[in-house]
N, C-alpha and C positions, 0 to 999 in steps of 0.2 A: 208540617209540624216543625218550623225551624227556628232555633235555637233565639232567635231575636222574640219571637214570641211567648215564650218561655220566659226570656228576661222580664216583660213589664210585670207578672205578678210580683217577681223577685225583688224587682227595685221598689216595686212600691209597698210589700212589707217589712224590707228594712227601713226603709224612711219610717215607715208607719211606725215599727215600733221602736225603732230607737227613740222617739219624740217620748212614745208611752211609757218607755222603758226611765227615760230620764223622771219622769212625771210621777211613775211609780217610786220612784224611790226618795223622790221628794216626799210623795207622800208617807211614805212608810217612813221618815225621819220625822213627822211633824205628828204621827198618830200612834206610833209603836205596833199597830195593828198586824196578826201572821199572815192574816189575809191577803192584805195587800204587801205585805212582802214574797208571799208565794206569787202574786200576780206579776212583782219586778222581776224577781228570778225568771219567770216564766217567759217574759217578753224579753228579760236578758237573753235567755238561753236560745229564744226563736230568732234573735237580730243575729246573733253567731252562728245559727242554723244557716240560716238564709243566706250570710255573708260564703259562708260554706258550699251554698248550693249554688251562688253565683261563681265563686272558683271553678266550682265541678263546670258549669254549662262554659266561662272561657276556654278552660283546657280541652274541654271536649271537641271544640271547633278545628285544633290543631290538624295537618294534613298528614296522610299516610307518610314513613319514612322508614329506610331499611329496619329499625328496631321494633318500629311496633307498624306492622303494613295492612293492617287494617285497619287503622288510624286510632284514634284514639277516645271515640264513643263513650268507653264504658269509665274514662273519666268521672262522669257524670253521675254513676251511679255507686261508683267508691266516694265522693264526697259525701253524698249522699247518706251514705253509712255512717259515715265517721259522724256526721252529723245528730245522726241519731244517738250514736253513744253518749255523744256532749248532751243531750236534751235529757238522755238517762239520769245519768249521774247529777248534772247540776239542776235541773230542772226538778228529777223526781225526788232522787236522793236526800238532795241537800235541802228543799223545802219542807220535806216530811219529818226530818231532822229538828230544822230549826222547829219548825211549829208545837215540837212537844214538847222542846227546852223551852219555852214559852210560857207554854204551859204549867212545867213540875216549876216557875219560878213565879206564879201567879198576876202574871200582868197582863193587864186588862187594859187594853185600844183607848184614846180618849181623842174627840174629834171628830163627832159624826160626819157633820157637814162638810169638813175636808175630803174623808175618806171617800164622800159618796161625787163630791167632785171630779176627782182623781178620777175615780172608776168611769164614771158617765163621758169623761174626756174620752180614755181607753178605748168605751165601748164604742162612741163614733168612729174614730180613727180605725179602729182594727173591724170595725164593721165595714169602712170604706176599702179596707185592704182585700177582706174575704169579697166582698163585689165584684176588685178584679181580678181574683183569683178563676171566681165562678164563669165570670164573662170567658178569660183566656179558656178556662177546663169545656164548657159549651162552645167556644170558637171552634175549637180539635175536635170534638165528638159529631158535631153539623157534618164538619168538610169529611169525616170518616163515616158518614150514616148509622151515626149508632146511636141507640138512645143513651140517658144520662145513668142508669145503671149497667148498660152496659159496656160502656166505656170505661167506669168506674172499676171495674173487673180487669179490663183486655189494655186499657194504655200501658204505652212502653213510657210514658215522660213522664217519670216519679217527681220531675220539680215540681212540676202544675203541681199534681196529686198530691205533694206533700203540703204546700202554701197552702192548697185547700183545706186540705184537714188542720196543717197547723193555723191559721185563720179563724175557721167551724172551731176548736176545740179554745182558740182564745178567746172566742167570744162569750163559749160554755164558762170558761173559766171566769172572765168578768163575772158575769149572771150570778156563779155560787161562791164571789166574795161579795156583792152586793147584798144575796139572800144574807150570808156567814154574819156580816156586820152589821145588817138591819139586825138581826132577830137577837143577836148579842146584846146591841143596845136597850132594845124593846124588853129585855127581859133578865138584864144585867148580871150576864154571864159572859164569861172567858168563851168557854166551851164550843160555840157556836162558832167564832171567830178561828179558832183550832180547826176545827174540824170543817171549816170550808179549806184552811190551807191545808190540810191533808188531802182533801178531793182534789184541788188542783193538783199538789202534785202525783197522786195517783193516775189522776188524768197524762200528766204528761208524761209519768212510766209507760201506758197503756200506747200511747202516739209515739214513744220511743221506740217500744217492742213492734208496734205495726211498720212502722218506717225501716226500721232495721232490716226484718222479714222480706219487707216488698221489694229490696236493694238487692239483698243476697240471693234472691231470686236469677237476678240478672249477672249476676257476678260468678253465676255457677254454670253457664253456658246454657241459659231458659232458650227453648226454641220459639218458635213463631205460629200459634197454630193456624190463625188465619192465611199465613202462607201458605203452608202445607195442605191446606183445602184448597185455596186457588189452586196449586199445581196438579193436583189431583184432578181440582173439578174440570179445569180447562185444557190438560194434557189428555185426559181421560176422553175428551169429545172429538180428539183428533182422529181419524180415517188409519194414521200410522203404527197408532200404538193398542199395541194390545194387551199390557196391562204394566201396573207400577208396583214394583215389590216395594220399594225403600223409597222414601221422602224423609229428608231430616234438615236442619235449621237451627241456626243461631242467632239470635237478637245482639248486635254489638252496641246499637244508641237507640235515641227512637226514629231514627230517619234512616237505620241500615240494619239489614240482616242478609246473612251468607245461606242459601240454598242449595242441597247438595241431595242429586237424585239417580236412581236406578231405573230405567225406565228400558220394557221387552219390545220391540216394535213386534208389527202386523208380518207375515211374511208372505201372504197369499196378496197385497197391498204393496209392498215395498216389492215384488218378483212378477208383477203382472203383466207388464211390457216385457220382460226376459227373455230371454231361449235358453232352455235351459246349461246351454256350456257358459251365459252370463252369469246365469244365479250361482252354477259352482265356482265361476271363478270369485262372485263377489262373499260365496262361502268362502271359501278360502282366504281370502283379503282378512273378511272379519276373524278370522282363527289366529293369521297372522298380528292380528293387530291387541288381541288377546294376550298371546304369547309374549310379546313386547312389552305389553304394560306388567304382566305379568314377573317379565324379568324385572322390568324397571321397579317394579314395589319391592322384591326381596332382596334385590343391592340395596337400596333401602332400608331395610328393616333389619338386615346383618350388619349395616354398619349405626345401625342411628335406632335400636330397637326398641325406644319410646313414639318411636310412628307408628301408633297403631290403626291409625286410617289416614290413611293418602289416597289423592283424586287425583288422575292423572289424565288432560285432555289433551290429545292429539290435533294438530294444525297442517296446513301448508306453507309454507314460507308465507306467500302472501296474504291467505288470512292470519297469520300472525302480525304483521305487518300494519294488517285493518285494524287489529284488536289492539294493538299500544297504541296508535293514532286515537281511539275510539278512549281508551282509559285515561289519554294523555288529557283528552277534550276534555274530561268526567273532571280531573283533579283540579283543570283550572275554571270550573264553574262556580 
């Protein structure tokens, strides 16, 4: 799931809709229609989204560094956010707004065939965009074996998911200015034309409030559940262990998460080659090693007592050694 795949829905619905977004508002200058002025806001506010969500996915690429050392992932889904407020406010807000000032001032759309051009443009373009949104959101769910609702549920890459939806929801959006302004015409009423730009931007409240949700998820330290079944499932089949009290996880991007476990070994398994002055001495070892960590967490937590959980793994010189070599490989890949 990496980050360069993610990009192509993103570039290709900001092309998309800045073209519509310009289009839009041509149109909406040449026909006075709310409709299609909620349509421009709404493709306004998705090319700023999207510009948004491309920020989040560069930053996010950034590597580990003493300030932030598990890098910088979660990037991705604070733009994310912030994006979402923008589509609130200008997308919801401000077209539901306009479209009743519209209204209490009695102006009626004039320009069918303009408007219904404008839109059918729209609808190609931003149909070609939700395509590659849907191809990228099926690329990620194949290579993770998941069917298409269930992926829909368990992805960690809110970009795809959001291009998705905001795509799907523009294209709902075309549809109920097309219905909004035919049946206005058809029956030469204001009213109709209102009240498809209130759906719109009701609609894109409803895509702001779900995006917003799906972010803040991840920005609250969301675990991983599929991890924590792996670790379970396949720690659990081990000869060694004999059982797992604590499994727990953090999601930082979609391509990292931190795995932090407690795990009892077997000791009829681990002491069966012994004599037993081995097993007491490797009791002993383990007590020793207890008491160590032990002190080491409450130096800790007496000088710094917002640590309220610290993992603390014990090495030997030269597996320590292994292990920079090994994270050094990991950072320059």
């Amino acid at each position: 799931m990496s980050w360069k795949g993610a990009m192509r829905p993103v570039a290709a619905a900001v092309l998309g809709n800045l073209t519509v977004t310009v289009a839009k508002f041509i149109g909406f200058a040449l026909t006075g229609s709310s409709a299609i002025f909620a349509e421009a806001l709404h493709s306004l506010a998705d090319t700023l989204n999207q510009t948004l969500l491309w920020i989040g996915l560069h930053r996010s690429t950034r590597k580990p560094d003493d300030e932030h050392q598990f890098g910088y992932g979660q990037e991705r889904y604070f733009w994310n956010l912030v994006s979402a407020v923008a589509i609130f406010f200008l997308g919801g807000g401000y077209t539901v707004l306009h479209a009743i000032e519209r209204l209490q001032e009695g102006y009626a759309p004039v320009g069918l065939g303009i408007s219904l051009f404008v839109l059918a443009l729209a609808l190609v373009v931003e149909g070609f965009t939700l395509f590659v949104a849907l191809r990228e959101f099926n690329r990620q769910r194949r290579k993770e074996g998941k069917s298409f609702r269930e992926w829909l549920v368990e992805t960690r890459d809110p970009t795809t998911l959001a291009v998705l939806v905001e795509d799907s929801v523009a294209v709902l959006g075309v549809g109920i200015a097309i219905l909004g302004i035919a049946l206005g015409d058809a029956t030469d009423s204001i009213w109709f034309d209102t009240i498809a730009a209130v759906l719109i931007g009701v609609l894109m409240g409803a895509l702001a409030i779900f995006l917003a949700t799906l972010n803040r998820s991840y920005l609250i330290n969301r675990a991983d559940p599929e991890l924590n079944e792996a670790a379970r499932r396949e720690w659990g089949k081990d000869v060694h262990v004999q059982s797992i009290p604590r499994v727990s996880s953090i999601v930082f991007s979609p391509d990292s998460s931190v795995l932090m476990a407690e795990v009892e070994l077997r000791e009829e398994t681990m002491f069966q080659h012994m004599s037993p002055q081995e097993v007491a001495q490797v009791r002993r070892f383990v007590r020793q090693l207890n008491e160590i960590r032990k002190t080491l967490e409450d130096r800790i937590q007496k000088k710094v007592p917002r640590a309220k959980e610290i993992f603390v793994e014990f090495t030997l010189p030269e597996e320590t050694e292994s292990a920079q070599e090994g994270a050094q490989s990991r950072q320059n890949q």
